[in-house]
KOLTORZA-623782 format. One record per residue: x, y, z of N, C-alpha, C in turn; residue number from 1. Coordinates in steps of 0.05 Angstrom, whole numbers. Each point is the difference from the previous one (the first is absolute). Example, Ala and Ser with C-alpha at 12.3 -4.5 7.8 and 13.67 -1.06 7.14 Angstrom:
<vexlos>
n.X / n.Y / n.Z / ca.X / ca.Y / ca.Z / c.X / c.Y / c.Z / seq
264 / -114 / 156 / -18 / 24 / 0 / 18 / 24 / 0 / 1 .
-7 / 21 / -14 / 16 / 24 / 1 / -15 / 22 / 14 / 2 .
</vexlos>
This chain:
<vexlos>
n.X / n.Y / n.Z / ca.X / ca.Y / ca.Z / c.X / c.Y / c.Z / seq
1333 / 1266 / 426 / 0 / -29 / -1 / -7 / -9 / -28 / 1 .
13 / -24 / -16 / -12 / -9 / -18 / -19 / -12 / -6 / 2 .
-8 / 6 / -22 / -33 / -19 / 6 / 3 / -32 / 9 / 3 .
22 / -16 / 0 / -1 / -30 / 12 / 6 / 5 / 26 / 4 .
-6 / 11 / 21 / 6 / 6 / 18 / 26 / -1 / 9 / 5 .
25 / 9 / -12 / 20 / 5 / 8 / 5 / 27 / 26 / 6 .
16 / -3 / 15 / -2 / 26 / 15 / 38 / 13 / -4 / 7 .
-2 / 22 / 10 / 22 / 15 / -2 / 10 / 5 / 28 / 8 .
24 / 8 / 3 / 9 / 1 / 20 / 28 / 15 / 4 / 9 .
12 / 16 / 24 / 25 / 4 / -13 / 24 / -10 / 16 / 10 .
9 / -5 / -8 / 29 / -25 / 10 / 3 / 8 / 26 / 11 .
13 / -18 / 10 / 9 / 3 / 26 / 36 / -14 / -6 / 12 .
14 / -9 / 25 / 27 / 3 / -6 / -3 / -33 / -9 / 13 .
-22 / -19 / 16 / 9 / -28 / -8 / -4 / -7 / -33 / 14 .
-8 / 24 / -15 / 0 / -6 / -21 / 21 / 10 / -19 / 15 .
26 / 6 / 2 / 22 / 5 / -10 / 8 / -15 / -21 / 16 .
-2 / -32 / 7 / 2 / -18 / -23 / -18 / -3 / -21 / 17 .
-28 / 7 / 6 / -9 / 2 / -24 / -3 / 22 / -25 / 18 .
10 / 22 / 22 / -1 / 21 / -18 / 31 / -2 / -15 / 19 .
19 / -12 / 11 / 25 / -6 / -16 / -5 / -13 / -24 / 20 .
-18 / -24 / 3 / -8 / -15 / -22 / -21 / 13 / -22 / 21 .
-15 / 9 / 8 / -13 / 15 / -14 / 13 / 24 / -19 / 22 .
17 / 22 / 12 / 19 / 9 / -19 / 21 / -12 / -18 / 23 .
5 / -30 / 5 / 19 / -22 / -10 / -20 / -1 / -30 / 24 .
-30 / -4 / 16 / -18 / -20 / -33 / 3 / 34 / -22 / 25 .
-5 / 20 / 20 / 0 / 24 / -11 / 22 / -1 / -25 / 26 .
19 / 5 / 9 / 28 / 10 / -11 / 3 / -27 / -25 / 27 .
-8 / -14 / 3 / 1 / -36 / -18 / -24 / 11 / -23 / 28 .
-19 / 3 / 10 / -19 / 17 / -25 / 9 / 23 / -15 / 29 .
19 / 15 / 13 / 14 / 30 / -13 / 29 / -10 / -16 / 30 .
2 / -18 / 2 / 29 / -19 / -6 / 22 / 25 / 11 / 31 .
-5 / -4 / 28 / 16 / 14 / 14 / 21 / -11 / 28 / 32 .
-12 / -29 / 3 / 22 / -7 / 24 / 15 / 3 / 1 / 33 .
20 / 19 / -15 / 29 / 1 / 10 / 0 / 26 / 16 / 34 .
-24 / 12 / -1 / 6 / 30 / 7 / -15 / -4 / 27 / 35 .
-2 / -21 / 10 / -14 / -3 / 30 / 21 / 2 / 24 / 36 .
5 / 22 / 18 / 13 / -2 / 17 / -10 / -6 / 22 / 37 .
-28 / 6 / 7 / -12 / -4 / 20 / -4 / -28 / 19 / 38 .
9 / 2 / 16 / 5 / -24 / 18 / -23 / 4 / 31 / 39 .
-6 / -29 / 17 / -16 / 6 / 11 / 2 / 19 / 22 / 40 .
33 / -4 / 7 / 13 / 30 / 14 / -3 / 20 / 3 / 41 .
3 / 11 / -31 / -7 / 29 / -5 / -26 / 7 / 1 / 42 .
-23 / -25 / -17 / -20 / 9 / 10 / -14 / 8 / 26 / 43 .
14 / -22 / 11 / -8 / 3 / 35 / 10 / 28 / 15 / 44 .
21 / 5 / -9 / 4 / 31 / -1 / -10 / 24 / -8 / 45 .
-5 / -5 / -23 / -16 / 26 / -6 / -28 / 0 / -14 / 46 .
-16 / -19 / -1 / -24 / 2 / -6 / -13 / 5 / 32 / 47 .
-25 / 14 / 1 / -20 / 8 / 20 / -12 / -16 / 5 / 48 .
-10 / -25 / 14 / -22 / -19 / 3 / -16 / 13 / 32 / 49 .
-31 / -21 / -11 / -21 / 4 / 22 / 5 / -4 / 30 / 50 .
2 / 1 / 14 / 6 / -4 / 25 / -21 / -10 / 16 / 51 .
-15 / 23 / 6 / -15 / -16 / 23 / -28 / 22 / -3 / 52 .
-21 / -16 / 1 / -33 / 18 / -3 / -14 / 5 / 31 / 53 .
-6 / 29 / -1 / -11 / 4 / 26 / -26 / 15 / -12 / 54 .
-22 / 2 / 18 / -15 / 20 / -10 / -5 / 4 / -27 / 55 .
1 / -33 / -12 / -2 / -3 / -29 / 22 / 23 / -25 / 56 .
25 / 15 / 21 / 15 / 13 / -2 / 27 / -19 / -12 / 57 .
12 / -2 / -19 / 27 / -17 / -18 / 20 / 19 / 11 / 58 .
18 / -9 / 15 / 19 / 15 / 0 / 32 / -17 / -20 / 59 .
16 / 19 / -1 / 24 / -13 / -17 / 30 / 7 / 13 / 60 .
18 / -21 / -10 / 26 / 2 / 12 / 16 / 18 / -14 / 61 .
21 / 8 / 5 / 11 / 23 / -20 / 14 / -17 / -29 / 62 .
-3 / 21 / -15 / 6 / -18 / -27 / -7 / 19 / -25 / 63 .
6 / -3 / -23 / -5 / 19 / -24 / -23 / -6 / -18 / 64 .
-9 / -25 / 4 / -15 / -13 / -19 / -23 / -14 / 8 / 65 .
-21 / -2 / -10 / -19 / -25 / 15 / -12 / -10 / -22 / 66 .
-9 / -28 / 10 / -6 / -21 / -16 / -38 / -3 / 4 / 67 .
-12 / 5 / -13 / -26 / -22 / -5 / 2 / -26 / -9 / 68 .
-10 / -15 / 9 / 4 / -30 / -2 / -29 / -7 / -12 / 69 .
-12 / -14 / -17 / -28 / -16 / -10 / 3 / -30 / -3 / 70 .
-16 / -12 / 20 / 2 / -24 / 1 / -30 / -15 / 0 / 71 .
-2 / -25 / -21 / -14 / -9 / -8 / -17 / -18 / 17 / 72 .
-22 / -3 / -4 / -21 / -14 / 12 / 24 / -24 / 21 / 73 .
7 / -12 / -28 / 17 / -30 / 16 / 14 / 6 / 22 / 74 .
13 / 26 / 2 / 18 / 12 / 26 / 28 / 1 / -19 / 75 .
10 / -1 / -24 / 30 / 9 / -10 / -6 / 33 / -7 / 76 .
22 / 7 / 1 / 6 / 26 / -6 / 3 / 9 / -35 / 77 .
-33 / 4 / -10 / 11 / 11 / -27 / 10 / 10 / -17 / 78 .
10 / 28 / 16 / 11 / 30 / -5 / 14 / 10 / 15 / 79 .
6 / 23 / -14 / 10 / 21 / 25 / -5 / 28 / -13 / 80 .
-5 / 24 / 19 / 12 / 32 / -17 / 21 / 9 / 20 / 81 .
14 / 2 / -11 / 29 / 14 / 19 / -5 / 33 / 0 / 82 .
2 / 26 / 14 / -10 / 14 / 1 / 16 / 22 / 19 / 83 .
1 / 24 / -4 / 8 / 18 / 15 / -8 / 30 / -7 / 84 .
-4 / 14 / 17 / -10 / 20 / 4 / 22 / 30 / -12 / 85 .
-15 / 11 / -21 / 13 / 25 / -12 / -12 / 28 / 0 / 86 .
14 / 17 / -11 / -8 / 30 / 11 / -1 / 14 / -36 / 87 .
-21 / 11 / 2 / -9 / 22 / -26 / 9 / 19 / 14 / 88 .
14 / 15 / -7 / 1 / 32 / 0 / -28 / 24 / -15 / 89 .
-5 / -12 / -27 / -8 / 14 / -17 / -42 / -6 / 18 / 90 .
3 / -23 / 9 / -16 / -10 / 19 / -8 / 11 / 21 / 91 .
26 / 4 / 8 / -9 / 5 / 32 / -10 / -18 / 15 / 92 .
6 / -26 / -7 / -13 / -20 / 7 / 21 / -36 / 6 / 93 .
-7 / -11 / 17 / 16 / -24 / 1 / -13 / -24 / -22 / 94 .
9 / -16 / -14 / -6 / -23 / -16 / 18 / -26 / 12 / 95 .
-14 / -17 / -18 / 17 / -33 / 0 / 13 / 7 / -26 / 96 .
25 / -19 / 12 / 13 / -13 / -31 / -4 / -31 / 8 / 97 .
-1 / -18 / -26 / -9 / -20 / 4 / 23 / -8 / -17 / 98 .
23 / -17 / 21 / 26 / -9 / -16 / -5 / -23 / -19 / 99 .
-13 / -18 / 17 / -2 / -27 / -17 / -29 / -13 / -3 / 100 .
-20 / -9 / -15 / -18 / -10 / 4 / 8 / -34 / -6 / 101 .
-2 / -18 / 4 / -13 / -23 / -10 / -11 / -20 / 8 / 102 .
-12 / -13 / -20 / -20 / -23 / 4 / 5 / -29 / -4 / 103 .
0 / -22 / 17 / 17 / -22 / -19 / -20 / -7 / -21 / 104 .
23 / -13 / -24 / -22 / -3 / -19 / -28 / -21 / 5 / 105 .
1 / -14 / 12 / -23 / -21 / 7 / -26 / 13 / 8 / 106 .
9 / 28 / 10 / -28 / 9 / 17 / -8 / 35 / -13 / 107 .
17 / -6 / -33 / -10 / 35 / -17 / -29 / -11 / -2 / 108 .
-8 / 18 / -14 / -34 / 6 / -7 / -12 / -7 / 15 / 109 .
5 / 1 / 25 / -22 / 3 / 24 / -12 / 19 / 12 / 110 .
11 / 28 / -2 / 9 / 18 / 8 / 5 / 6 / 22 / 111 .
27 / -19 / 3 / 18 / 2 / 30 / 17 / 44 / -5 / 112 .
10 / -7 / -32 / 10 / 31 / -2 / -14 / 13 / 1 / 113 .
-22 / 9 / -7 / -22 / 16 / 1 / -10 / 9 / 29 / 114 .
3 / -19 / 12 / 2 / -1 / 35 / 16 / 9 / 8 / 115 .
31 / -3 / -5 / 16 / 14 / 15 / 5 / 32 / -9 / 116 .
-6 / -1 / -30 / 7 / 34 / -1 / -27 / 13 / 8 / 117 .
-22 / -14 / 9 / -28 / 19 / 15 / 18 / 5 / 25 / 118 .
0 / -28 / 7 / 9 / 8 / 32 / 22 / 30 / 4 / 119 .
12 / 1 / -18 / 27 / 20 / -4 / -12 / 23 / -2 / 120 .
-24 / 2 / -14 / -9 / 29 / -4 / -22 / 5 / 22 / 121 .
-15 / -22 / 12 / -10 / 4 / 24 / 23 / 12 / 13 / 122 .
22 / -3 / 16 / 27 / 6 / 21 / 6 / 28 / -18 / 123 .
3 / 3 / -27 / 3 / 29 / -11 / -24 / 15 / 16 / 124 .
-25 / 2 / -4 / -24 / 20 / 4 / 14 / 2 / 32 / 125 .
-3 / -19 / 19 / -8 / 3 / 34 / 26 / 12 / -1 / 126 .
24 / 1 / -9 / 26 / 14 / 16 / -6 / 26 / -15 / 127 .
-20 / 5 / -20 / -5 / 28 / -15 / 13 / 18 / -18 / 128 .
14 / -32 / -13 / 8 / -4 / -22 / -3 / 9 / -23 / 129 .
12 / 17 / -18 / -12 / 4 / -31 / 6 / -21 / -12 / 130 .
23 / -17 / -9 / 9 / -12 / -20 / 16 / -28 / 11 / 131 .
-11 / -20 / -15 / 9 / -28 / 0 / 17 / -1 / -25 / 132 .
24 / -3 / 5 / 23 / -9 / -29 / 14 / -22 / -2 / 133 .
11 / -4 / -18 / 15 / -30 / -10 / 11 / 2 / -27 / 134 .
18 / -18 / -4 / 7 / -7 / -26 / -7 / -26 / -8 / 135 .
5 / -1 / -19 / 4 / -33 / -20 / 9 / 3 / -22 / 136 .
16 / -25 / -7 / 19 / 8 / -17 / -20 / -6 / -34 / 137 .
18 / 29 / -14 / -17 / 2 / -27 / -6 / -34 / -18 / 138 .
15 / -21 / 4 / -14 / -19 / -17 / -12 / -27 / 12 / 139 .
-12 / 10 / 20 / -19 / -20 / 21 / -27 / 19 / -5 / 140 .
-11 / -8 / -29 / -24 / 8 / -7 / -25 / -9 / 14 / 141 .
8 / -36 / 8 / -33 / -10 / 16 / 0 / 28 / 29 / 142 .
22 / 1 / 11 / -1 / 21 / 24 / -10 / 25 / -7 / 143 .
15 / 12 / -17 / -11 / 33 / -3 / -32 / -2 / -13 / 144 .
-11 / -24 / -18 / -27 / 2 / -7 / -27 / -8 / 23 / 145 .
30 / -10 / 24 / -26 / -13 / 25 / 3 / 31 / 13 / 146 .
15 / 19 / 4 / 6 / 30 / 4 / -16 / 17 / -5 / 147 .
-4 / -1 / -34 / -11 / 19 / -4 / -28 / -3 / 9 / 148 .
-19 / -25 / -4 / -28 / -17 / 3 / -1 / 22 / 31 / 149 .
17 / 0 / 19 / -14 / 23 / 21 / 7 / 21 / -1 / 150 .
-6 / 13 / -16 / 16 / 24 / -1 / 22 / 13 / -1 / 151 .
22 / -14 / 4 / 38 / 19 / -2 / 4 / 2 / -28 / 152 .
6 / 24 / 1 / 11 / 12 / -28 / 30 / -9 / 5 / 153 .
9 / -4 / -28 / 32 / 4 / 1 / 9 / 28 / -8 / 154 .
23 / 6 / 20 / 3 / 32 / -4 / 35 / -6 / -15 / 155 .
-7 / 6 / -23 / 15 / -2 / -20 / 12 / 23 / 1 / 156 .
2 / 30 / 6 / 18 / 22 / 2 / 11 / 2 / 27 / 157 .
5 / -24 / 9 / 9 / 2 / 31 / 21 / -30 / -13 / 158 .
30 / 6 / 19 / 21 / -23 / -18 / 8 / -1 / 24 / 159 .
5 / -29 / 2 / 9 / -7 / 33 / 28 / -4 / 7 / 160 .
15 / 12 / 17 / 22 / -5 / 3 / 17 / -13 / 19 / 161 .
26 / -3 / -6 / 6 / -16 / 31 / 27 / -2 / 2 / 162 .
14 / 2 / 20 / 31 / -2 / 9 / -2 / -17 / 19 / 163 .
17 / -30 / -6 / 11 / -18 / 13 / 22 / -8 / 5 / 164 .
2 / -20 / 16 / 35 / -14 / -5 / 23 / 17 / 4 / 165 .
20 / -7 / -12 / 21 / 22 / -12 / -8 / 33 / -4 / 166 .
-16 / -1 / -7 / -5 / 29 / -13 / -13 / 13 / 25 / 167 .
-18 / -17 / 15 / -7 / 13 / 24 / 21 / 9 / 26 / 168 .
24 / -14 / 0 / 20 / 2 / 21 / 15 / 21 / -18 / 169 .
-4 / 4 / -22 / 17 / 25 / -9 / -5 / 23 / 6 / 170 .
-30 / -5 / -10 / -14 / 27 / 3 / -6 / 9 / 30 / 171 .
0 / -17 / 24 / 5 / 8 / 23 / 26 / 12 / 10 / 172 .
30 / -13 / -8 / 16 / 6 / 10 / 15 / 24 / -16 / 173 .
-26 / 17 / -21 / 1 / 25 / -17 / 28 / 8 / -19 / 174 .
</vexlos>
């Protein structure tokens, strides 16, 4: 929780629209809206949301992704960490990847982020987790210096790659 008493939480399906919007302010900060495909469809398709608590037990719907949600004293939704579960080999061990973090700008330096990537490494330890990972892009310095402040190194001999689009339907149909 943040120190203004914000609490965390992790999405459920009626929140589809905000997490649309929220990757919208996202992608608008990255000067990236054009590269937004995500619609509330797809989300509703394949992100994981909370379902229903038994025995103080969260269960989830099927889906690839799940959402933490942080929402402020007033009751709006400040944040989000988008999140999914990965495998170390060299580990032997399961981790998070943490696709997207953000915060709207009205409610930084509160430590709404700071909240959600604890929460993330709390859910790392209990599933018995070695490693919480993420990117950010190299010239969003306020981000990588609020990064490093807890600890993440940038692993600079590690180069990230990726096949999309076109190149991905190629490289499938070999």
């Amino acid at each position: 929780m943040a120190s203004d008493g914000a609490t965390i939480r992790h999405a459920t399906c009626e929140d589809v629209t905000t997490i649309l919007g929220l990757i919208h302010e996202l992608a608008a900060y990255e000067n990236a809206t054009s590269s937004v495909h995500a619609t509330e469809e797809t989300l509703s398709k394949t992100l994981s949301f909370a379902s229903t608590s038994t025995n103080a037990t969260t269960t989830f719907t099927t889906g690839y992704a799940k959402t933490y949600l942080i929402t402020a004293p007033g009751g709006e939704v400040a944040g989000m960490a988008l999140y999914f579960h990965n495998y170390s080999t060299w580990r032997g061990a399961p981790g998070i990847y943490l696709e997207d973090l953000f915060v709207k700008p009205k409610y930084r330096k509160r430590g709404y982020g700071k909240a959600l990537i604890r929460q993330l490494a709390k859910e790392t330890l209990e599933v018995g987790g070695a490693r919480l990972e993420w990117s950010c892009l190299d010239w969003n310095t306020p981000s990588l210096e609020f990064y490093e402040s807890l600890g993440a190194k940038q692993l600079k001999e590690w180069v990230g790659l990726r096949v999309d689009d076109e190149a991905l339907r190629r490289l499938a149909e070999g």
